[in-house]
C-alpha positions as CSV (number, residue, x, y, z in Angstrom):
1,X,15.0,67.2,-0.9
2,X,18.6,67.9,-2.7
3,X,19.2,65.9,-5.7
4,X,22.5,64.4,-6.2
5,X,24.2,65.3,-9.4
6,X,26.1,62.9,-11.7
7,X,29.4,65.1,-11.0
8,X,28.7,64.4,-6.9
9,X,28.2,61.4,-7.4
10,X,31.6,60.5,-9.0
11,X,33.9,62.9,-7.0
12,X,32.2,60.9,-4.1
13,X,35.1,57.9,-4.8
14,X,37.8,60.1,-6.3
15,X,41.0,58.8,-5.4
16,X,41.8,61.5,-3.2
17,X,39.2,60.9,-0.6
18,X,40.8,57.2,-0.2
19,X,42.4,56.3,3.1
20,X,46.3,57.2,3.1
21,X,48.8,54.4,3.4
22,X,49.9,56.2,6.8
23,X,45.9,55.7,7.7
24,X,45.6,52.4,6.5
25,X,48.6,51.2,8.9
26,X,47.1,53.1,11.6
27,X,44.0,50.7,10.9
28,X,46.1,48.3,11.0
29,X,47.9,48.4,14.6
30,X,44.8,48.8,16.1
31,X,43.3,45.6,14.6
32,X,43.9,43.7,17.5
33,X,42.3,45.8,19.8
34,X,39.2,46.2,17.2
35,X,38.8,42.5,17.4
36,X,39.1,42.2,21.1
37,X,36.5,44.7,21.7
38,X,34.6,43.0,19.4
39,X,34.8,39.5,20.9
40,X,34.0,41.2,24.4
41,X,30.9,42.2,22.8
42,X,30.0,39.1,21.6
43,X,30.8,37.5,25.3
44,X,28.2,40.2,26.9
45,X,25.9,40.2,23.9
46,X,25.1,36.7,24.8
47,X,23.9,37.4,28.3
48,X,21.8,39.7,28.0
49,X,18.8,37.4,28.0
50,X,19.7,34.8,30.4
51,X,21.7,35.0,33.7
52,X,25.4,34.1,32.7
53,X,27.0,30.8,33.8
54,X,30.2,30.4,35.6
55,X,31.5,29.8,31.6
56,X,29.7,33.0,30.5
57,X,31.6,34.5,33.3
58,X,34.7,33.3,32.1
59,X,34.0,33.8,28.7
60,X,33.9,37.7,29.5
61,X,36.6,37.7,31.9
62,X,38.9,36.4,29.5
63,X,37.5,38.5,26.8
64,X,38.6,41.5,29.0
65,X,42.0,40.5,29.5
66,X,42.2,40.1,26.2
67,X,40.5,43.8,25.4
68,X,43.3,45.1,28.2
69,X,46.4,43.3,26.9
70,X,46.0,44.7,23.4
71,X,45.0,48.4,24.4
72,X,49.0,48.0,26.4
73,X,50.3,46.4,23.4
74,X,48.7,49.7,21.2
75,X,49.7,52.3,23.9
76,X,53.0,50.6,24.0
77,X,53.5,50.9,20.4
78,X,52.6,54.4,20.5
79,X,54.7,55.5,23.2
80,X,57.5,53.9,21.2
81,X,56.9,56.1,18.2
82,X,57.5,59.1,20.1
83,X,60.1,58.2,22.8
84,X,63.8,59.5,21.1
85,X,66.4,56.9,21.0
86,X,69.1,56.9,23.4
87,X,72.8,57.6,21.9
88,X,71.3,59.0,18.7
């Protein structure tokens, strides 16, 4: 078994090792999407057990369309960032 010393320990949270502010935005944009994903879960999660009802159904369709519409919106933003601006 490896003991952990006091020195490990502390260097464990040094600043360094701290999400960048370029990171932290990146997080950021794709907080939509995280939370759609997560919503869709919740919408399947909850039929598991039971056969799903025409509002479970809906419930997951819309969750999906909500899961797609922010994974455009994310790849939209993206291909902005790269695509050179006309004229410049």
């Amino acid at each position: 078994m490896d003991d952990i010393t006091v020195a490990e320990a502390l260097t464990a949270f040094a600043p360094w090792l701290e999400p960048t502010a370029a990171e932290l935005d990146a997080i950021d944009a794709e907080m939509p999407l995280i939370t759609a994903e997560g919503d869709l879960l919740d919408a399947q999660i909850a039929t598991l057990d039971r056969t799903p009802t025409e509002l479970d159904t809906r419930r997951i369709r819309r969750a999906r369309r909500k899961v797609l519409a922010a994974r455009r919106e994310l790849a939209n933003l993206s291909a902005a960032a790269f695509t050179p601006e006309v004229g410049a």
